[in-house]
N, C-alpha and C positions, 0 to 999 in steps of 0.2 A: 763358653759353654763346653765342658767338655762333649767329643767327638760321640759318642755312643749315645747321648740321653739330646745331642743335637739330630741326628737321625731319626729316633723315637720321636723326638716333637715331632719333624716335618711329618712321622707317618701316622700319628694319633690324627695333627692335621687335616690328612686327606680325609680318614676314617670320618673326623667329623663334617667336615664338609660336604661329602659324598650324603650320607645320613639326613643333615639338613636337607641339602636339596629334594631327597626324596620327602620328607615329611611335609616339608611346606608344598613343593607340587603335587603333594596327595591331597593336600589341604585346598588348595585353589583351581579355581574348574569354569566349567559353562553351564549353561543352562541350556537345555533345549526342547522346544514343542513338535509336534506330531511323531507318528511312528516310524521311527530311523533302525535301520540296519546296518552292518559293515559290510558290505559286498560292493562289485561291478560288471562291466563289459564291455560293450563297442565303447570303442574311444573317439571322444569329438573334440578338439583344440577350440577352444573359447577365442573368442573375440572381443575383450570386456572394451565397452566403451567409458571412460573416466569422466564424469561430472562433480567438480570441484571434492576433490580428493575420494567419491562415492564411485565401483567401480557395477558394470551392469553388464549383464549379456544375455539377451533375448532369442528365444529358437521355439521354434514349434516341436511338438511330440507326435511321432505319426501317427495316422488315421490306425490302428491296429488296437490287438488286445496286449495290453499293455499289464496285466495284470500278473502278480508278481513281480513285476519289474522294478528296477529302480535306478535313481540317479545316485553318483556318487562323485564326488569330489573334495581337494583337502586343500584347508589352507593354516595359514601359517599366523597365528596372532589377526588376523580379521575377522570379524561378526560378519554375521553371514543372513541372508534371507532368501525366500522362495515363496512366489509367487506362481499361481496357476490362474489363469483369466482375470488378473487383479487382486484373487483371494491369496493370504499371507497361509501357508499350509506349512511353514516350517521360519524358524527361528533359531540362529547358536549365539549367545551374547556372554559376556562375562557374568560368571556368577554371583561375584562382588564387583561392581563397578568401581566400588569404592578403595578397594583394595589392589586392584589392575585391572586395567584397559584390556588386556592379552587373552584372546582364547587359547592359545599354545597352539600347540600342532595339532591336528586331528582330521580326522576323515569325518565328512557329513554324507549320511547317507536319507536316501529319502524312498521311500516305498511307493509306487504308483498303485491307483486302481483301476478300473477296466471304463469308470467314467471319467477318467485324466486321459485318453485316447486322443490325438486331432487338436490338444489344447495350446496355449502359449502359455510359456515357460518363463520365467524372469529370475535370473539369480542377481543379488543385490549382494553385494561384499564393500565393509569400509574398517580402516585400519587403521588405529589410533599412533600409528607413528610414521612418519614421511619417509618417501623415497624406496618405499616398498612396494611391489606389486605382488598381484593376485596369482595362485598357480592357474594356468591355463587349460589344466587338461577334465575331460569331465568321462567319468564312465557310464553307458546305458546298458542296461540285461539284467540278466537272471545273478541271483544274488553269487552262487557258485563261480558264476564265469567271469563274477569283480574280481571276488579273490585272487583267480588266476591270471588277471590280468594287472592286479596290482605287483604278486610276486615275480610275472615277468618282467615286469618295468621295475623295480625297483629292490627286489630280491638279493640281487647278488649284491650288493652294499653291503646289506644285513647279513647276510651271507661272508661275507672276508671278515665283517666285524665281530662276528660269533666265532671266527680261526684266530683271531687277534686275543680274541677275549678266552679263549681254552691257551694260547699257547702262555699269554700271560697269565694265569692263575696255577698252571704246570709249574711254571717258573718259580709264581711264590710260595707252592708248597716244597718245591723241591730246597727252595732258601731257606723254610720254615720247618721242614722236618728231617733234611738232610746233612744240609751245612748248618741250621739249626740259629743261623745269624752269628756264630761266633767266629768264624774265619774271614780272615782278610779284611775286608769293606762289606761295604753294605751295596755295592755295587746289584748284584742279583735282586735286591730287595726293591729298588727302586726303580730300577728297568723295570721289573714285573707293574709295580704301580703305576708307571708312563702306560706302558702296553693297556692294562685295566682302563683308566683312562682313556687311551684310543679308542680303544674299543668301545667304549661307551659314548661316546663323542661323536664315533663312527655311525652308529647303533641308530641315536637319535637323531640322526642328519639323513635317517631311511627313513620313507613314508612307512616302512611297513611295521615299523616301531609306533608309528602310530594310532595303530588297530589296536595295541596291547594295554593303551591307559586311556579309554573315551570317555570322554567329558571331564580328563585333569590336567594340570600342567604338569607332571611329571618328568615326558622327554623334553619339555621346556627346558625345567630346569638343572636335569640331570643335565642337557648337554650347555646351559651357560655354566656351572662346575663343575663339568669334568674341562670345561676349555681354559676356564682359570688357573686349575690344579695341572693341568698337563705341561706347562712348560717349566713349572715348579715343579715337579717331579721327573724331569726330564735333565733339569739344572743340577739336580741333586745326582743322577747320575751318571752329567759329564763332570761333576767335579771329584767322581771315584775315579774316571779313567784318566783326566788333566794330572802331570807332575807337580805343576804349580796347585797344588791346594787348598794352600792357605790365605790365597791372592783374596785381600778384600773385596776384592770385585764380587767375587762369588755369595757372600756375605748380603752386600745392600743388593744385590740382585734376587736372592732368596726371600729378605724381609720385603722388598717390596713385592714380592708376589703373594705373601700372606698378607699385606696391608691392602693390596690390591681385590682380597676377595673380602675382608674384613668389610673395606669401606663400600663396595657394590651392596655386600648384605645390607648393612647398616641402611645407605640409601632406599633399598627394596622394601626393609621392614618398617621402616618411618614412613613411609610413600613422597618419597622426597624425589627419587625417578627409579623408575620401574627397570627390570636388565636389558631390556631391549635396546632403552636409552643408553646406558651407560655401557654397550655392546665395544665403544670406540675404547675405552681405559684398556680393557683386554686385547684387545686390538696393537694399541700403541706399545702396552707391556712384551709381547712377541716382539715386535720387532727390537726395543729391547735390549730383551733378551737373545734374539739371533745378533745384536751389534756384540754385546759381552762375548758370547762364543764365540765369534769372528777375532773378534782381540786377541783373546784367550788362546785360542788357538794357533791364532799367526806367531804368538810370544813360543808355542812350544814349537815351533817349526824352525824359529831364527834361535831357540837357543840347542835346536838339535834333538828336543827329549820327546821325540813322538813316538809312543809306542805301538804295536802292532793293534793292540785293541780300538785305538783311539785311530790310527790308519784306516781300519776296516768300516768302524764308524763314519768318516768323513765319507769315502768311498760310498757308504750307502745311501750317505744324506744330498749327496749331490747331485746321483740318480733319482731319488724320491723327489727334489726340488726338480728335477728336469721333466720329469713325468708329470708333477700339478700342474707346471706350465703349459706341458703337453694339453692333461686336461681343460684348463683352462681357455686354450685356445681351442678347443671343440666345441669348448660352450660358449663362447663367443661369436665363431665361425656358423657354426650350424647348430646352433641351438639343440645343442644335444649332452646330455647327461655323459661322463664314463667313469671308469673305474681304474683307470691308469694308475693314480697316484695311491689309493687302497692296494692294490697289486704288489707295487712295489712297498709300500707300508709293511705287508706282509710277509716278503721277502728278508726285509731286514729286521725285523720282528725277530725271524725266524734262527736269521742268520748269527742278530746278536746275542739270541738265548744260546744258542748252541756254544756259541765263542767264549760266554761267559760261563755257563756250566762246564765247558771244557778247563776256562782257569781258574775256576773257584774250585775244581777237583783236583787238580795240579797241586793249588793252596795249603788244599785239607790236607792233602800226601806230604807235603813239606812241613806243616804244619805238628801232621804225627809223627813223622821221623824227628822235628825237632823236640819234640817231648820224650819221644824215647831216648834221644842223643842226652836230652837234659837229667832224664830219670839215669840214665848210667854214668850220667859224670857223678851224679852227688850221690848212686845209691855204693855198696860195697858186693861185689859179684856173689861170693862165697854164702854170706849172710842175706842180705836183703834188706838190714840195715842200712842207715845212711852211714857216709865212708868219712873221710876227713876234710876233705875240701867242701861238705857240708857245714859238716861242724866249725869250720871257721866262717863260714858267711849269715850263717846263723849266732855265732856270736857277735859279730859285725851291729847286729838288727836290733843288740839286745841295748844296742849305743844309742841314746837317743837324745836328740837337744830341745832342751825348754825353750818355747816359741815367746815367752817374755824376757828371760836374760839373755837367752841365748848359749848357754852352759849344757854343756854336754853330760848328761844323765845315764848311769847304768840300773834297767829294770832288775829289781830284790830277785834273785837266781841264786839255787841251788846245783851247783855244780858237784856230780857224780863221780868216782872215778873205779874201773871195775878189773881185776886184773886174772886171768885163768891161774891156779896153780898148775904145776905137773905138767905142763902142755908139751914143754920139751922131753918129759920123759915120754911121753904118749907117742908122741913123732919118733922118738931115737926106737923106740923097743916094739913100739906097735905100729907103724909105719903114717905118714902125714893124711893117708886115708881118713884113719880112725881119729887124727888130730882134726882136720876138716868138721867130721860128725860134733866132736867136743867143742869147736868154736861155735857151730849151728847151732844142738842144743843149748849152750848158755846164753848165747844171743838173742833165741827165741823167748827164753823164760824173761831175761830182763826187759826187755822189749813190749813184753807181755803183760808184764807185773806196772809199768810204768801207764800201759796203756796212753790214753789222748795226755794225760796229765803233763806227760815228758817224752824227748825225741831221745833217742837211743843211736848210739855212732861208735862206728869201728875205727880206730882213729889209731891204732897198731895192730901189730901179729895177734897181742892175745890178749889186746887193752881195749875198752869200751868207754864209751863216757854219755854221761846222760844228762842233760841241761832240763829245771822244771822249775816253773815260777816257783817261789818262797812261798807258804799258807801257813807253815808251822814246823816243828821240832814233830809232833805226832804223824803228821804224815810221810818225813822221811823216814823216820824208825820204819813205819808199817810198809812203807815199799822194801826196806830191807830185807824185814822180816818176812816177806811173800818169796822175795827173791829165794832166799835161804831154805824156806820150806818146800817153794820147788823144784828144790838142787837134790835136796835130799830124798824128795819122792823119784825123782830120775835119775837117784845111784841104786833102788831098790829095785831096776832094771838090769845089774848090775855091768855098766861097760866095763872095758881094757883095764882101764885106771878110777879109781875115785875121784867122779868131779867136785871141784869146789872151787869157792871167788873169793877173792880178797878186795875189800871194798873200804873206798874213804870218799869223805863227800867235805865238800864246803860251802856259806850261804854267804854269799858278797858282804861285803860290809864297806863302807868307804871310809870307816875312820881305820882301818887296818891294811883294805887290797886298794890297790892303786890303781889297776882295771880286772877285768877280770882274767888274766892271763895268772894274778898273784892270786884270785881263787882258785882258780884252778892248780895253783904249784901246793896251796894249803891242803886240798884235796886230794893231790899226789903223793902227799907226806903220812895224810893219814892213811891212806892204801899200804902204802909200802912201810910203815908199821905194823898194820895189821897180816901184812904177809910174814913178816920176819915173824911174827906171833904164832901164825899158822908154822911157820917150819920148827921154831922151835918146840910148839907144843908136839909135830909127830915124832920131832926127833927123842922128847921126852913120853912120847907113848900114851901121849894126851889123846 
């Protein structure tokens, strides 16, 4: 596949993936009874007792007025209940049962009244897939002081995932309206897409993302595809910054991460197993893919090609893997949340935009110079026509081989040939100034006259020649006759000398020119006839 419309797939991809997710988690949801709010406040650690996979935790509400008040607590994919004195005052179940087991993420809130004072409490949570428990933590108060106690606890997640999420979307307008996708790689593009990603991924792994969509799976599903698509867009661009590029490796580790999200959906949409279940494929797919970039990596190390981009990269990824560990072991150790490994996420986030936008402007600069460098090889300084080492690489082009014999073919061309009269006398008498002006103006008009139809080349001192596909006998007459008529309107200005061209053309033929090198010497023949014509007609006072 070629490189450019390989990129495009992987980023329609995301596009669509992303999309999906959202529409089916808008689609699929809970149900819930009595009158729930999103707030909280004092914070009380549960103690669920577990009754064959059923999980429960019983507490009294104090003797007070209670009114206003409420509970608040979030879980993850578990149906949920509440009981007061034995009565069932609250319910969160799957919307469709039929469809998945999952309530997704969400916060349950529940409203007290002033006759729920002094009562017992029973929260009832059970969860259609194993090996999962319950969040522990429950908030009680006034609905304002949940809020604030939600966003203290869990704030700053959401909080580095929304710096993740502005630094990557900076990034892909700066690819999408600056560098414009035509320079270099596609490098810019797909870091920005990992970042978006992360960010999203980040987003929904904060409870506080889950105030934003109650009673859908939305951060459900947002965050099982953006974790599928993140190391698929992450692969995509270390295989801008890897020397080895074309290393198959790169290839079946790509398709399997689109067959990877392909077959989860499929699974999901048949109800064959739901993502939760199939949470391990993505799972095993990371590692993977962190085995591939390890390879990959150590090959650029042992054959010496590590470059500075892909240096800074390692560099950041080994702190970020140092720092999850870190975290990890806090949450292990003391069962406490942090934010170590987002920190540094965000760091190298930061670090790689910067790195990147610094060589992707480096690019464009080398990029413009090499187009300028290319415009002044093949243009002609004086005119602004093309020069002569156009004009031969452009007849080059005009060579073409039949893709069934294999015979080399010259496309039906019109070969021009245009020569200044008098230019020497111009230069001897009126100085190579005024000879300058007289090679511009006649260059301009043929140039003009020929317009898209034909390229126009300064291929001597005071010789032109114009290559234009063959359509007919009437249309080179008529570019002659244009030429001619606006020679004559630009001597009624009158310069130094009277301008005028002597002109011969020729139209390939292959039972007579051999290439077109013998068109062009036919075309040279009739020029330089028609000059000997012009001299002898002034010298006869014609």
């Amino acid at each position: 596949m070629n490189r450019k419309k390989y990129d495009y797939f992987f980023l329609v991809f995301f596009a669509v993936s992303v999309l999906f997710a959202y529409i089916v988690g808008s689609g699929l949801g809970c149900s819930f009874e009595n009158r729930t709010r999103y707030d909280g406040a004092v914070k009380i650690n549960m103690e669920f007792e577990e009754k064959s996979g059923n999980f429960y935790y019983e507490f009294t509400l104090p003797d007070m007025d209670v009114t206003g008040k409420n509970l608040a607590y979030n879980t993850s994919h578990f149906s949920s209940e509440v009981f007061i004195d034995g009565v069932k005052i609250y319910e969160c179940r799957p919307f469709d049962e039929s469809r998945t087991h999952s309530t997704g993420y969400r916060w349950n809130f529940i409203k007290l009244s002033d006759k729920d004072a002094g009562k017992n409490i029973v929260i009832h949570q059970k969860s259609p897939y194993k090996n999962i428990s319950p969040d522990d933590i429950l908030y009680f108060g006034e609905t304002s002081d949940i809020y604030k106690a939600i966003f203290t606890d869990y704030g700053l997640r959401m909080t580095l995932a929304v710096i993740i999420l502005v630094v990557g979307i900076i990034l892909m307008l700066y690819s999408v309206f600056i560098l414009k996708l035509n320079y270099a790689d596609s490098t810019p593009v797909f870091f920005s897409v990992f970042s978006i990603l992360l960010a999203v991924w980040a987003a929904t792994n904060s409870k506080v993302c889950d105030l934003l969509f109650p009673g859908t799976l939305v951060c459900t599903m947002l965050n099982h595809y953006s974790l599928m698509l993140m190391p698929v867009a992450f692969l995509q661009f270390l295989r801008q910054i890897y020397t080895d590029k074309e290393n198959i490796l790169w290839d079946i580790t790509q398709y399997a991460g689109v067959g990877l999200v392909i077959i989860r959906t499929v699974l999901d949409v048949f109800r064959i197993a739901e993502m939760r279940e199939t949470l391990w494929i993505t799972q095993l797919y990371i590692l993977v893919f962190a085995v591939v970039g390890i390879v990959l990596g150590v090959k650029e190390f042992v054959t010496h090609r590590v470059t500075r981009r892909l240096r800074i990269n390692i560099i950041c990824l080994i702190i970020i893997l140092a720092a999850t560990l870190l975290e990890i072991m806090v949450l292990k150790l003391f069962n406490k949340d942090s934010s170590y490994g987002m920190f540094c996420f965000i760091i190298y986030v930061v670090i790689m935009a910067a790195n990147i936008v610094k060589e992707s402007q480096k690019i464009k600069e080398r990029a413009n110079e090499a187009e300028i460098y290319k415009n002044l090889a093949f243009t002609d300084e004086l005119t602004g026509v093309f020069n002569r080492t156009a004009f031969r690489a452009d007849m080059d082009k005009l060579v073409i081989e039949d893709k069934n014999t294999g015979e080399k073919k010259i496309i039906p061309v019109a070969v021009f040939i245009f020569d200044l009269n008098d230019l020497k006398k111009c230069n001897d008498q009126f100085g190579h100034e005024n000879g300058d002006i007289y090679i511009s103006s006649v260059s301009k008009i043929i140039s003009e006259a020929f317009g898209v139809d034909g390229k126009c080349y300064r291929i001597g001192g005071d010789e032109f020649c114009v290559l234009m596909q063959y359509t007919g006998q009437n249309e080179i007459d008529s570019k002659l006759r244009i030429i001619q008529k606006k020679i004559r309107e630009l001597n009624r200005k009158k310069f130094v000398v009277n301008m005028s061209v002597s002109a011969g053309y020729a139209v390939y033929d292959e039972n007579i020119d051999e290439d077109l090198d013998a068109t062009m010497k036919r075309a040279d023949t009739m020029m330089y006839e028609n000059k000997q014509k012009f001299k002898q007609n002034r010298q006869n006072g014609i």
